[in-house]
C-alpha positions, 0 to 999 in steps of 0.5 A: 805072558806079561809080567811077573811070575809072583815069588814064593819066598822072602828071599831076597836072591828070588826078586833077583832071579825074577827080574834077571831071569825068563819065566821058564828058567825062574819057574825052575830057580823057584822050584829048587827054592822050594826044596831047600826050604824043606831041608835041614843039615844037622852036623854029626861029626867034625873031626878034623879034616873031616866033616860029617853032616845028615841032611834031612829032606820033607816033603809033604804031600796033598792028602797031609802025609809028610815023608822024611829022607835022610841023607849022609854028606861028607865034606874033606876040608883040606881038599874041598871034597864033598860026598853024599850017599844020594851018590847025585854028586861027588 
């Protein structure tokens, strides 16, 4: 394949990723580009030294229904701890 796969985003760290990056691996940073476009955090808690955050992720589909998911993310400030209930990492 020759040239460059076209970015999605207007992000400046994509173009980055395009020209250091093979087509096979910047498929993969896009693809994780597309999801963080889709989430937003919303702080619920800071009480000191815990920090609580909901993550909202969407994703829409094809047929034009849009699904919402809810995640708990913790984050300990004096230790550097982060924790959500998804339990996909600590």
């Amino acid at each position: 394949m020759s040239g460059k796969l076209k970015c999605q985003t207007t992000f400046a760290m994509e173009v980055q990723f395009q020209e250091a990056y093979t087509h096979n691996l910047f498929k993969k940073v896009q693809d994780e580009l597309s999801v963080i476009m889709y989430c937003d955090a919303d702080l619920v808690n800071d009480d000191d030294p815990i920090v609580e955050f909901k993550v909202t992720e969407r994703k829409d589909y094809p047929n034009g229904m849009t699904r919402e998911t809810w995640y708990t993310v913790v984050y300990n400030t004096s230790n550097g701890d982060v924790n959500c209930i998804c339990r996909m990492f600590n």
